[in-house]
MIGUMAR-888266 format. One record per residue (C-alpha): residue in three letters; x negated, y negated, z; residue number from 1. Coordinates in steps of 0.25 Angstrom, whole numbers. Each point is the difference from the previous one (the first is absolute). Layout:
# residues N
@type=ALA&east=X&north=Y&up=Z&seq=NUM
...
***
This chain:
# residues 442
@type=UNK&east=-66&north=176&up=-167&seq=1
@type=UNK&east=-9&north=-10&up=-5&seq=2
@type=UNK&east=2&north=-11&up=10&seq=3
@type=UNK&east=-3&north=11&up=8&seq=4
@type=UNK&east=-14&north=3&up=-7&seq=5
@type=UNK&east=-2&north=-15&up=0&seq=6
@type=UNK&east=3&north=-2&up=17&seq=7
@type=UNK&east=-9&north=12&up=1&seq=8
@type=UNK&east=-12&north=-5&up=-8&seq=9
@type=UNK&east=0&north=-14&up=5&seq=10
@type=UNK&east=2&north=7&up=15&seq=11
@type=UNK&east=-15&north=5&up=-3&seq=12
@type=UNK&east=-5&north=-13&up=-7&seq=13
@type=UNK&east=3&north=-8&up=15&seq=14
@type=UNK&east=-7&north=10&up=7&seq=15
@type=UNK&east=-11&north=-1&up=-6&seq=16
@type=UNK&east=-10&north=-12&up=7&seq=17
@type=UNK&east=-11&north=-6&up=-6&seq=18
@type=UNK&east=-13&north=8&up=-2&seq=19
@type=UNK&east=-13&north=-2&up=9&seq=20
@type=UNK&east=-12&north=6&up=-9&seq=21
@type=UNK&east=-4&north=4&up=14&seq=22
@type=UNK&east=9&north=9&up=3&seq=23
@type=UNK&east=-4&north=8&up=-13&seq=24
@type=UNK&east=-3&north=15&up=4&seq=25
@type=UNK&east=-16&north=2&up=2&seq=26
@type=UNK&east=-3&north=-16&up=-4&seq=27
@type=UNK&east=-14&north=-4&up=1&seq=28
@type=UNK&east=-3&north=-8&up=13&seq=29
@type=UNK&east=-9&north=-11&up=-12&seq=30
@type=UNK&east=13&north=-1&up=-7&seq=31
@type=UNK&east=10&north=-5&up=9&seq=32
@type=UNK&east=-12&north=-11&up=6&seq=33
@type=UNK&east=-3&north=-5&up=-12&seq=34
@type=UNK&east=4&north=-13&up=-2&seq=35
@type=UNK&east=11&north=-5&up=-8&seq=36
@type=UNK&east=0&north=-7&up=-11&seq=37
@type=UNK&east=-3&north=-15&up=1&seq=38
@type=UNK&east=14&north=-7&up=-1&seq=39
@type=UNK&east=6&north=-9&up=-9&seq=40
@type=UNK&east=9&north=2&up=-14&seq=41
@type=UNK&east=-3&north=11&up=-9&seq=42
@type=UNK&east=-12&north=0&up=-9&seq=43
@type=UNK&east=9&north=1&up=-14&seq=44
@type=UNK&east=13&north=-7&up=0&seq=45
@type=UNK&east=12&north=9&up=0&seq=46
@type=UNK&east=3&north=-2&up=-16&seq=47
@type=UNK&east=-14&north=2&up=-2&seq=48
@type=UNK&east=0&north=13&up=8&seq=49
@type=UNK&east=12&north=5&up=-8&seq=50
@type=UNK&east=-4&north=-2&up=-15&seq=51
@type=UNK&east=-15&north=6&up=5&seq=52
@type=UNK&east=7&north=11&up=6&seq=53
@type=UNK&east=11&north=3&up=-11&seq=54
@type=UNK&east=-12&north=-1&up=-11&seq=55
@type=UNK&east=-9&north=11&up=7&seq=56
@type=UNK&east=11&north=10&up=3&seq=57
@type=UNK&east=6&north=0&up=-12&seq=58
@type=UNK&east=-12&north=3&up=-7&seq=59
@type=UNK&east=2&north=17&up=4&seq=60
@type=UNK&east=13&north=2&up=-5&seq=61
@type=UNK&east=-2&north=-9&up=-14&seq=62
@type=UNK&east=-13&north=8&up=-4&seq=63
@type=UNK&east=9&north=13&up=3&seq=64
@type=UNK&east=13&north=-5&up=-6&seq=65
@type=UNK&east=-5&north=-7&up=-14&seq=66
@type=UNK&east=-9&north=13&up=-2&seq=67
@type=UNK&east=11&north=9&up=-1&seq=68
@type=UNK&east=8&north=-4&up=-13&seq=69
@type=UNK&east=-16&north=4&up=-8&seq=70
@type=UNK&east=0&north=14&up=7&seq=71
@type=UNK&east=6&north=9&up=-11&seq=72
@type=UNK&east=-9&north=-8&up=-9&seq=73
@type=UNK&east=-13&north=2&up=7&seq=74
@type=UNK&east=3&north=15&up=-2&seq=75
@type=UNK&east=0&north=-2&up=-15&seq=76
@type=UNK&east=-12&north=-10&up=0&seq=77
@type=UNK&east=-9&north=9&up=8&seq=78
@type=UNK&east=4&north=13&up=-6&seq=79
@type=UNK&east=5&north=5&up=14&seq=80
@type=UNK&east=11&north=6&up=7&seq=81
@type=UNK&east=11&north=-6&up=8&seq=82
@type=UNK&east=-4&north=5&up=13&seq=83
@type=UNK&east=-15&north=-6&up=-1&seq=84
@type=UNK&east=7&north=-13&up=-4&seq=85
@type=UNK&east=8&north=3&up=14&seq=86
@type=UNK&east=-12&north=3&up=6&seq=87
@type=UNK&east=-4&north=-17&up=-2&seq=88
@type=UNK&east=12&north=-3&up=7&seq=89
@type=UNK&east=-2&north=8&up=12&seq=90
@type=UNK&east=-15&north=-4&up=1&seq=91
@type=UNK&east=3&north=-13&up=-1&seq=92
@type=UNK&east=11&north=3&up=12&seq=93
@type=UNK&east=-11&north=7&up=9&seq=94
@type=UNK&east=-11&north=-10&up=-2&seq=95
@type=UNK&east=12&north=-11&up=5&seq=96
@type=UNK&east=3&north=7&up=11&seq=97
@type=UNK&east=-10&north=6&up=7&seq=98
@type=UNK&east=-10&north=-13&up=-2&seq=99
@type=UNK&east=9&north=-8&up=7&seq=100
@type=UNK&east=-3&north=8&up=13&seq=101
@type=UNK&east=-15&north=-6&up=-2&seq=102
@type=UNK&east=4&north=-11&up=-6&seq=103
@type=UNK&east=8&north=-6&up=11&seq=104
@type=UNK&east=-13&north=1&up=11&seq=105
@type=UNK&east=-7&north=-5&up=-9&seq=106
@type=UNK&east=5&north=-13&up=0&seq=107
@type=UNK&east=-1&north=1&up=16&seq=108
@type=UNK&east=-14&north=1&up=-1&seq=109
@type=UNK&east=-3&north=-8&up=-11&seq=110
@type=UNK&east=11&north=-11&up=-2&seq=111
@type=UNK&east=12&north=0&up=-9&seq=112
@type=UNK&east=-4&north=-9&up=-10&seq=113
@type=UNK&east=-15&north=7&up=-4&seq=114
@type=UNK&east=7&north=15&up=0&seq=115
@type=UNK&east=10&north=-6&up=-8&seq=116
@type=UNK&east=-9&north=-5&up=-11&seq=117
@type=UNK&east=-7&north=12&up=0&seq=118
@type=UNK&east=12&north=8&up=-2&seq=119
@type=UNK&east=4&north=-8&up=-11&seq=120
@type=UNK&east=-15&north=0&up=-7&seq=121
@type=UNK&east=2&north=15&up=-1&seq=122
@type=UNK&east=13&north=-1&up=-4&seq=123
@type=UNK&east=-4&north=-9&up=-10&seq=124
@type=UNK&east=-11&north=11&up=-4&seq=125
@type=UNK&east=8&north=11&up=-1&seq=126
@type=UNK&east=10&north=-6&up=-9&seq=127
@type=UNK&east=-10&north=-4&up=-10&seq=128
@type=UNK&east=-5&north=15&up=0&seq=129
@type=UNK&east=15&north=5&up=-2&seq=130
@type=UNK&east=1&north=-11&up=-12&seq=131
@type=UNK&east=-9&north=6&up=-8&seq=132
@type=UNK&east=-3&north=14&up=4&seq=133
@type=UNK&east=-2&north=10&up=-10&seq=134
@type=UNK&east=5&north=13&up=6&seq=135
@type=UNK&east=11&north=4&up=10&seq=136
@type=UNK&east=-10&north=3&up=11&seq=137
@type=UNK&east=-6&north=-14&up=0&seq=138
@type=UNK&east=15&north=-6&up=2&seq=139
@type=UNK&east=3&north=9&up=12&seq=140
@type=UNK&east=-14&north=-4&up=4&seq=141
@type=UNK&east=7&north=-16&up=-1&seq=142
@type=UNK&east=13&north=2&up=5&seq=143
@type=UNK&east=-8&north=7&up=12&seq=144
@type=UNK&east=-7&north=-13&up=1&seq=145
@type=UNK&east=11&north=-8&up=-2&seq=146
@type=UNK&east=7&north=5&up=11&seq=147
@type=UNK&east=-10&north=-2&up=10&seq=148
@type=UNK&east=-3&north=-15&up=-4&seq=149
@type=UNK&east=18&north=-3&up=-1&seq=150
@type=UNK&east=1&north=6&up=15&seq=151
@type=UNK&east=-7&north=-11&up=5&seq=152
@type=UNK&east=13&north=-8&up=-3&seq=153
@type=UNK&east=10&north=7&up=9&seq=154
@type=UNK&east=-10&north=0&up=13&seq=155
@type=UNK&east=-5&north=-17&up=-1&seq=156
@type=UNK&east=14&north=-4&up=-4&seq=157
@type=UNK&east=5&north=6&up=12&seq=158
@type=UNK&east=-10&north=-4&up=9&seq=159
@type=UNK&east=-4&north=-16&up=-3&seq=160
@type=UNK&east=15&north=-1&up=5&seq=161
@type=UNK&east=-3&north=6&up=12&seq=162
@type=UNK&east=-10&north=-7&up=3&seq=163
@type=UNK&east=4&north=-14&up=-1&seq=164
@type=UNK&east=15&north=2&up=4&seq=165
@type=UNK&east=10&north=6&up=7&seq=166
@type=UNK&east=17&north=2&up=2&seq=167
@type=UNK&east=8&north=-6&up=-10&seq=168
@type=UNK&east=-9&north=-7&up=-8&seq=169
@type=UNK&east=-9&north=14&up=-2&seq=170
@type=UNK&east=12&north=6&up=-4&seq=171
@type=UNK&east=4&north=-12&up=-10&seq=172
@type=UNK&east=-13&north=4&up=-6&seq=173
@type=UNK&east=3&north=15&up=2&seq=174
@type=UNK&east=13&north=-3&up=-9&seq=175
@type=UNK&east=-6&north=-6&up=-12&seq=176
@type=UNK&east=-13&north=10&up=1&seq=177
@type=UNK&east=13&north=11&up=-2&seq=178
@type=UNK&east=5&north=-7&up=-11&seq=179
@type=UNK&east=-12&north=1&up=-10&seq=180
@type=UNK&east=-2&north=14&up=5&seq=181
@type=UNK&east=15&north=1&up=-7&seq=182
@type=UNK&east=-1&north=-11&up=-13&seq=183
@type=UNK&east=-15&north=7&up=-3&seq=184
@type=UNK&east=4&north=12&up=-5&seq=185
@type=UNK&east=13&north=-4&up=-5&seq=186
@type=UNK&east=-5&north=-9&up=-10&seq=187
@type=UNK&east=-15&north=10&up=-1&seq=188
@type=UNK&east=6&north=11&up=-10&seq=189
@type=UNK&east=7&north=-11&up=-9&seq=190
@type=UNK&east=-12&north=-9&up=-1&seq=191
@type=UNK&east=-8&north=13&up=-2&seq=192
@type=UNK&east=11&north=7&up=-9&seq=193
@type=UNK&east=0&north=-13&up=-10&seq=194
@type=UNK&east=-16&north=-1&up=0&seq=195
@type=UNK&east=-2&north=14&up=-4&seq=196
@type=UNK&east=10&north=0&up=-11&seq=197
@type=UNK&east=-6&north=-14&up=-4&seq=198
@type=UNK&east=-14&north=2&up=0&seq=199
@type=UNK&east=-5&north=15&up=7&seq=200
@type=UNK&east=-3&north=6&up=13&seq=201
@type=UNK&east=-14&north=-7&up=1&seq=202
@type=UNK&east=7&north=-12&up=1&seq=203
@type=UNK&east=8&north=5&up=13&seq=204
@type=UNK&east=-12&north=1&up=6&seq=205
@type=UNK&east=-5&north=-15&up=-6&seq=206
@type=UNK&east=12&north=-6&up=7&seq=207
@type=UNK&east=-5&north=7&up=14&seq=208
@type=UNK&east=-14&north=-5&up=-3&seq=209
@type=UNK&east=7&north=-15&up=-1&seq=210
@type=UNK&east=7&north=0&up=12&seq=211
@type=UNK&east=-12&north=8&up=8&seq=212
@type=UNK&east=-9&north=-12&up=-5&seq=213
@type=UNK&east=12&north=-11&up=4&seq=214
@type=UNK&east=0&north=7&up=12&seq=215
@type=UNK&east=-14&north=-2&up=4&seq=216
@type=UNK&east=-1&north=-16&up=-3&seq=217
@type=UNK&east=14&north=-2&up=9&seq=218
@type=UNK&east=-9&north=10&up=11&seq=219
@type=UNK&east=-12&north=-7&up=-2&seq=220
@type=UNK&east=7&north=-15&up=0&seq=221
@type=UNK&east=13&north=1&up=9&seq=222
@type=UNK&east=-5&north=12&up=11&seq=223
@type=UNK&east=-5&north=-5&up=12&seq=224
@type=UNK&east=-3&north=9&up=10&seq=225
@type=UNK&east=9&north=4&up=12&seq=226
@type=UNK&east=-5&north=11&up=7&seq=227
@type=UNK&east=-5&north=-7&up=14&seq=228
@type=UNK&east=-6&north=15&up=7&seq=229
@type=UNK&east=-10&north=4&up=-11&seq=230
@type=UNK&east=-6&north=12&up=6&seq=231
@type=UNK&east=-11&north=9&up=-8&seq=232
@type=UNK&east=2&north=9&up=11&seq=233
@type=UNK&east=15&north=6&up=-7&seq=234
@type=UNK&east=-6&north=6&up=-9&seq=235
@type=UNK&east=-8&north=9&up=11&seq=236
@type=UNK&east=7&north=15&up=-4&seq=237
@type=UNK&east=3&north=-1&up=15&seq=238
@type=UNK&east=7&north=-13&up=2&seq=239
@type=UNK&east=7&north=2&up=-15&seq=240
@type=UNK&east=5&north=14&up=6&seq=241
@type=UNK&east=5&north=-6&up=11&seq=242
@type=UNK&east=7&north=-12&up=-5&seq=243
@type=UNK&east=8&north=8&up=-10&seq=244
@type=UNK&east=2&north=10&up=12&seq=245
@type=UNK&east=5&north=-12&up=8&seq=246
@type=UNK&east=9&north=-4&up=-10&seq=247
@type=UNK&east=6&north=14&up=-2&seq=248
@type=UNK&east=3&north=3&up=14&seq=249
@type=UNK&east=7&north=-14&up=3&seq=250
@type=UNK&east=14&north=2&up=-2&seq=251
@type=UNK&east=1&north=-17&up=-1&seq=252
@type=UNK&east=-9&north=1&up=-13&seq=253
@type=UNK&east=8&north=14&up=-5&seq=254
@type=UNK&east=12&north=-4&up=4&seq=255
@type=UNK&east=0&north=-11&up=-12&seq=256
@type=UNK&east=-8&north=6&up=-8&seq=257
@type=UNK&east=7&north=14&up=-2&seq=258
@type=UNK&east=11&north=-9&up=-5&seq=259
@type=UNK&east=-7&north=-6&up=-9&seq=260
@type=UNK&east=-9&north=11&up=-6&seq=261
@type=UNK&east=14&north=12&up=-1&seq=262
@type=UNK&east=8&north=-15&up=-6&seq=263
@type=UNK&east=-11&north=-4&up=-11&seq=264
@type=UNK&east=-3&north=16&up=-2&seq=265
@type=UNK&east=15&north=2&up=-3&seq=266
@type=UNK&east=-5&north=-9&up=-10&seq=267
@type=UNK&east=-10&north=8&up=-7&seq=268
@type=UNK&east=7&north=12&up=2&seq=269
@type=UNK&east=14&north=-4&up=-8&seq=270
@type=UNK&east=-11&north=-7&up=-12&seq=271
@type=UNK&east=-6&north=15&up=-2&seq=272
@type=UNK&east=14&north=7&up=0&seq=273
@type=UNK&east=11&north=-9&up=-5&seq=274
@type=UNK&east=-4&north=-1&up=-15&seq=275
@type=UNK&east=1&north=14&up=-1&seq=276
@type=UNK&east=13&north=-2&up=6&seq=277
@type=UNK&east=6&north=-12&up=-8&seq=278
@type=UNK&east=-5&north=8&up=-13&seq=279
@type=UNK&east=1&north=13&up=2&seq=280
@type=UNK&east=12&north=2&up=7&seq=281
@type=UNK&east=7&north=-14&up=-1&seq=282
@type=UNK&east=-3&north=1&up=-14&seq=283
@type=UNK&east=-7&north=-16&up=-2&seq=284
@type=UNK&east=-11&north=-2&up=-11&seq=285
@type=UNK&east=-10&north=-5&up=4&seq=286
@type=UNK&east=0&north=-15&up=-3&seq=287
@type=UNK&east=15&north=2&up=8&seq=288
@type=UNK&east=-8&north=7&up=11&seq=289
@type=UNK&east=-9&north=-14&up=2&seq=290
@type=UNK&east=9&north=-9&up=0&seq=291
@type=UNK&east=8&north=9&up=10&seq=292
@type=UNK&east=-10&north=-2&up=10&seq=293
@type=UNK&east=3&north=-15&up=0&seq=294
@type=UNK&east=11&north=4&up=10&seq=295
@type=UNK&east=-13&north=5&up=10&seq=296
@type=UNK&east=-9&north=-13&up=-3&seq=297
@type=UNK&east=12&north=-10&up=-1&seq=298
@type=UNK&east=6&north=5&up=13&seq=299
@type=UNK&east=-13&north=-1&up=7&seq=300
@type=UNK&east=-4&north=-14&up=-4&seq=301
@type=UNK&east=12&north=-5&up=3&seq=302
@type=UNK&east=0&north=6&up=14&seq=303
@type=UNK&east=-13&north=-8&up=1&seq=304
@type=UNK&east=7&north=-13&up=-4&seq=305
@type=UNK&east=11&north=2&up=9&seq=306
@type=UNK&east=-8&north=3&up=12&seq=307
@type=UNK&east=-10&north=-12&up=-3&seq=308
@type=UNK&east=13&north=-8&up=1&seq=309
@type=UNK&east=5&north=7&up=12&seq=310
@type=UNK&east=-13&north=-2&up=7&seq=311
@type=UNK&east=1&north=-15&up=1&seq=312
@type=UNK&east=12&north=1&up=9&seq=313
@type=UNK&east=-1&north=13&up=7&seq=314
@type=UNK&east=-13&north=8&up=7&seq=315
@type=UNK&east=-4&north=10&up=-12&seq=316
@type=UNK&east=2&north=13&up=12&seq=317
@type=UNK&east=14&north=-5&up=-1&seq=318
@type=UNK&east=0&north=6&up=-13&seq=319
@type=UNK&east=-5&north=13&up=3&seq=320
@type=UNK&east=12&north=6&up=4&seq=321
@type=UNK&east=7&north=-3&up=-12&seq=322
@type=UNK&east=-11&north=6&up=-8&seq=323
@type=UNK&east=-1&north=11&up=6&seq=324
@type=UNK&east=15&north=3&up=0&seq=325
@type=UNK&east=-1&north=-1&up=-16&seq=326
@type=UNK&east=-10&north=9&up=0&seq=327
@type=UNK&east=8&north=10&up=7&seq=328
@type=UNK&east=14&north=-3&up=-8&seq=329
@type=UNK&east=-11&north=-1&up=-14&seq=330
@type=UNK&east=-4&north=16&up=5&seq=331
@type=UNK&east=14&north=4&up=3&seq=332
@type=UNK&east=5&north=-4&up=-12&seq=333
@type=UNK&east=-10&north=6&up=-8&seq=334
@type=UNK&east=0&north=16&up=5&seq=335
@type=UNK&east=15&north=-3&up=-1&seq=336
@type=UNK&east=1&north=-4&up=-13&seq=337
@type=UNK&east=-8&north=10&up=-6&seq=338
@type=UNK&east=5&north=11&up=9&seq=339
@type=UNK&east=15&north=-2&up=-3&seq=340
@type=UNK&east=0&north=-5&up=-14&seq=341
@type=UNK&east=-8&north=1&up=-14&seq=342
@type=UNK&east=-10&north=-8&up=-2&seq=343
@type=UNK&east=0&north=-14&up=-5&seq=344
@type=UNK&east=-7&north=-14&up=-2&seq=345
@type=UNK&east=8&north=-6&up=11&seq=346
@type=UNK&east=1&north=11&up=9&seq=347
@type=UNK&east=-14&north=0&up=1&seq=348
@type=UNK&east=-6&north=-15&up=-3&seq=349
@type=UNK&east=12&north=-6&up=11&seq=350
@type=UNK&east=-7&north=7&up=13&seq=351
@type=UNK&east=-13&north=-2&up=-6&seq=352
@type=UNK&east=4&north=-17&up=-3&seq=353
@type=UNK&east=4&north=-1&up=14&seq=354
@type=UNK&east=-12&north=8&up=6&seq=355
@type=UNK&east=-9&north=-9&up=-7&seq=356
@type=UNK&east=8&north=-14&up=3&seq=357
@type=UNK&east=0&north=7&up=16&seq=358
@type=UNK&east=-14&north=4&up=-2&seq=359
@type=UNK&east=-4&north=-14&up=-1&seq=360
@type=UNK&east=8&north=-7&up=10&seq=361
@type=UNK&east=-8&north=10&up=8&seq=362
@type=UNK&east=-14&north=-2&up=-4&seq=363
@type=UNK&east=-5&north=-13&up=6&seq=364
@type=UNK&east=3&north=1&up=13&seq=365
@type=UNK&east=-5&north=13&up=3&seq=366
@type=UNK&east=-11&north=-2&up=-6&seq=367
@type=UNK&east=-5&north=-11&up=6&seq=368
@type=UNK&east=4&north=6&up=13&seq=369
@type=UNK&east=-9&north=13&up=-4&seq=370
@type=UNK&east=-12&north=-11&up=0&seq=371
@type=UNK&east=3&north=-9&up=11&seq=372
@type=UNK&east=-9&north=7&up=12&seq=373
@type=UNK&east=-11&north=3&up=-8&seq=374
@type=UNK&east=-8&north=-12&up=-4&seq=375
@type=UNK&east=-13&north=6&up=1&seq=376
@type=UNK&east=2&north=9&up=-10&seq=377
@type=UNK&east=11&north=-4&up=-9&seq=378
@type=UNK&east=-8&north=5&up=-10&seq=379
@type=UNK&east=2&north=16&up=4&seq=380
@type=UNK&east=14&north=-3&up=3&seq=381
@type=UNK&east=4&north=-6&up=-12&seq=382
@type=UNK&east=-8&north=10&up=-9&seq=383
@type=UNK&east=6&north=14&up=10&seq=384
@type=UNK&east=14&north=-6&up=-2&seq=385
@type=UNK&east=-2&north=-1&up=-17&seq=386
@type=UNK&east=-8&north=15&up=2&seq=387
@type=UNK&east=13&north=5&up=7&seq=388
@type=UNK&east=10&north=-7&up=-12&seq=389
@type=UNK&east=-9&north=8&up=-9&seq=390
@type=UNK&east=1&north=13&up=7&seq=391
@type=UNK&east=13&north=0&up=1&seq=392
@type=UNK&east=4&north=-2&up=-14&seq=393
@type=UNK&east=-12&north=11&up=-4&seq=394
@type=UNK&east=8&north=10&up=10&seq=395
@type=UNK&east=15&north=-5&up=-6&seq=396
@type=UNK&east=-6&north=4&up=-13&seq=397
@type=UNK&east=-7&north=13&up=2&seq=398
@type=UNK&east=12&north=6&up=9&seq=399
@type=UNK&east=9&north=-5&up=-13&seq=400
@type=UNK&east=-10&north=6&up=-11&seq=401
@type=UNK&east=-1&north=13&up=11&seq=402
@type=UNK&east=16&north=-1&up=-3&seq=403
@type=UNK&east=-1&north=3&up=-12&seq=404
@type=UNK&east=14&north=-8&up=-4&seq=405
@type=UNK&east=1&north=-14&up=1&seq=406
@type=UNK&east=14&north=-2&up=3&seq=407
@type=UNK&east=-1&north=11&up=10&seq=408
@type=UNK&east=-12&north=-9&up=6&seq=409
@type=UNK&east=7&north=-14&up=0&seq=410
@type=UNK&east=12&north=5&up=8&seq=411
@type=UNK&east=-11&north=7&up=9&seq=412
@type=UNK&east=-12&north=-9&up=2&seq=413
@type=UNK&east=4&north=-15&up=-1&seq=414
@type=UNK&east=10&north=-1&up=10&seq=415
@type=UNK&east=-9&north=9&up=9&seq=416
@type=UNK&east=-10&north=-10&up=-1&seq=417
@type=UNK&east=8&north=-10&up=5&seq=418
@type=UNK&east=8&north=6&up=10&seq=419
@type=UNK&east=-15&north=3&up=5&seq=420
@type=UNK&east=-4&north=-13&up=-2&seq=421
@type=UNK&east=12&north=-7&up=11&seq=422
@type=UNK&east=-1&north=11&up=8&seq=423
@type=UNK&east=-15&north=0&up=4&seq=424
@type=UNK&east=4&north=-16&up=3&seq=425
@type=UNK&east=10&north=2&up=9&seq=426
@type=UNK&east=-8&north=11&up=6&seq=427
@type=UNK&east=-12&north=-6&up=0&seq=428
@type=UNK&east=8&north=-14&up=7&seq=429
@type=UNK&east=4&north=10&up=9&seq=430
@type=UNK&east=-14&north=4&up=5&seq=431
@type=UNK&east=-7&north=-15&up=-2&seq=432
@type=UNK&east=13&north=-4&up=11&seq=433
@type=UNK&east=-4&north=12&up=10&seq=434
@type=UNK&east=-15&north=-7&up=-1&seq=435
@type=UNK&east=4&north=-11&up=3&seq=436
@type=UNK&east=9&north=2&up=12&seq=437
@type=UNK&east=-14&north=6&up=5&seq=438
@type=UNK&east=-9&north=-11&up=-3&seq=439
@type=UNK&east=11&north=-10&up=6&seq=440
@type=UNK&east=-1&north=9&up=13&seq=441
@type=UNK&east=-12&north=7&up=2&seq=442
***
């Protein structure tokens, strides 16, 4: 059965030929005659691409992740309930994800390196404000903030690979951008875990302040600028409408791109029901429960390591298949585990280690492959595909809290997520084939 699922997907990876942005429904005739950019090697070296990328997406999930350990704490130093403390977290969630749908043209119009250091000025901003505000109203104020100045990570990471490079050395890139996206909050709550019972919550939000500021200098010293089609007029409502509705209704920027958002929302999806879960029904303390979910981080990072191997002998679509076979067995083995039998750690974090080590095998092909036909605005393709990560997660999560029981919404709503997730690829591959059949004959 899975060699099966393995010939099947890798049927729709070679039918699929390279994109022409031309051939994009409704492109603009100034698009495609522009002209392209001047040749010669990329404008940052690929190690330099790769440490710039892996510092600036990481700094979204480390400002979520080393603020969680100080949540019941805040609720006592600002005299407050629990649910307005919850209420930072999810403002802080909402400014990251809808800014990064502005954020992204933004650097089309502008450049990637000036929207970056803006972004992180505000960022910067913000977290002062959250370090030393006096009441909960001006921390969800900051944490709104903070969330709008981190989402600028996500969107340039992504798209200063696109431009300068393509194919296996984009996904290379690809790989180690996926492996901060793993260690960052692995390693977030411990550091911000041992600072607040060291010194106090402020100084979670001191730590944020130093690596906003270390952040800035490596920006402002290392960052050269890579976007070649700056264009003001992106940021025309008509040409932002049309770009996203350009890249929603393209089945070789969707194809990719579902993957990647129901994979990664799977993600966010198991972290808001799986300590209720391992505590509640497993019966882990809490300190159990965090190192527990070393099984999720440890099998991710090393699924990046062994596909960073992997790559340097075989093409990183190769490893698709096998991805996405795990993914599948991973989901198969979860709604049976917990269908048939009691639940248990290993019955739960075995599925979830192999979805995250098949997760990542998956990741950097697909998402350079999501980018490729779309140089002109990477920037919005890159910030819709961390939009659609987001979204995903945030309906996971709201159709398992509309559940009402968790376990009842782990064997529902994870493995549904990924069973849609390789479906609309090879449905999608399906359709991208069919087009192109009808290009190569029309």
């Amino acid at each position: 059965m899975s060699s099966t699922a393995s010939s099947t997907v890798s049927d729709a990876i070679d039918g699929l030929p390279p994109f022409d942005p031309a051939l994009a429904p409704g492109a603009p005739r100034s698009q495609t005659r522009r002209p392209p950019p001047p040749e010669g090697g990329p404008i940052m070296s690929e190690m330099r691409t790769s440490l710039l990328g892996a510092a600036l997406v990481a700094i979204g999930p480390i400002t979520m992740a080393l603020y969680t350990p100080a949540m019941p704490v805040l609720a006592e130093a600002f005299g407050t309930s629990q649910s307005m403390i919850k209420l930072t977290l999810t403002a802080y969630f909402a400014g990251f994800a809808l800014t990064q749908l502005v954020c992204g043209p933004l650097t089309d119009a502008f450049g990637r390196r000036p929207v970056t250091m803006a972004f992180l000025l505000l960022y910067l901003a913000s977290t002062v404000v959250a370090t030393f505000a006096p009441t909960i109203e001006w921390m969800i104020v900051a944490r709104t903030l903070q969330g709008i100045g981190a989402s600028v990570g996500v969107a340039v990471s992504r798209a200063i690979v696109r431009d300068q490079f393509t194919g296996q050395t984009s996904a290379r890139i690809m790989n180690t951008i996926a492996m901060m996206l793993a260690i960052g909050p692995a390693l977030a709550p411990t550091i911000g875990g041992v600072t607040l019972e060291l010194f106090g919550w402020r100084e979670i939000f001191w730590a944020m302040l130093i690596y906003g500021v270390v952040l800035i200098i490596v920006t402002q010293v290392c960052f050269r600028e890579t976007n070649p089609y700056i264009d003001r007029a992106n940021l025309r409502p008509r040409v932002l409408l049309h770009n996203y509705a350009t890249l929603l209704r393209d089945p070789r920027y969707m194809q990719p791109s579902l993957l990647v958002g129901f994979g990664i929302g799977t993600i966010y999806t198991l972290a808001s029901v799986l300590p209720f879960v391992l505590i509640d029904h497993v019966g882990l303390s809490p300190s159990q429960f965090g190192f527990g979910m070393m099984v999720q981080s440890g099998s991710f990072i090393s699924g990046t390591i062994v596909t960073g191997f992997a790559m340097r002998r075989v093409d990183a679509m190769r490893l698709l298949p096998f991805g996405m076979t795990g993914m599948v067995v991973a989901a198969s083995a979860l709604l049976a585990s917990l269908t048939l039998y009691p639940p248990t750690f290993l019955g739960v974090m075995l599925p979830v280690g192999l979805f995250a080590f098949s997760l990542a095998m998956s990741l950097p092909s697909v998402t350079s492959a999501a980018l490729q036909g779309f140089p002109r605005m990477a920037g919005a393709a890159s910030a819709l595909m961390g939009f659609l990560q987001f979204g995903a997660g945030l309906l996971g999560s709201l159709i398992i809290a509309a559940l009402g029981n968790p376990l009842l919404g782990i064997i529902l709503v994870p493995p549904a997520m990924l069973f849609v997730a390789v479906a609309s690829y090879l449905l999608l591959g399906r359709v991208n084939a069919r087009r192109s059949a009808a290009v190569g004959t029309g």
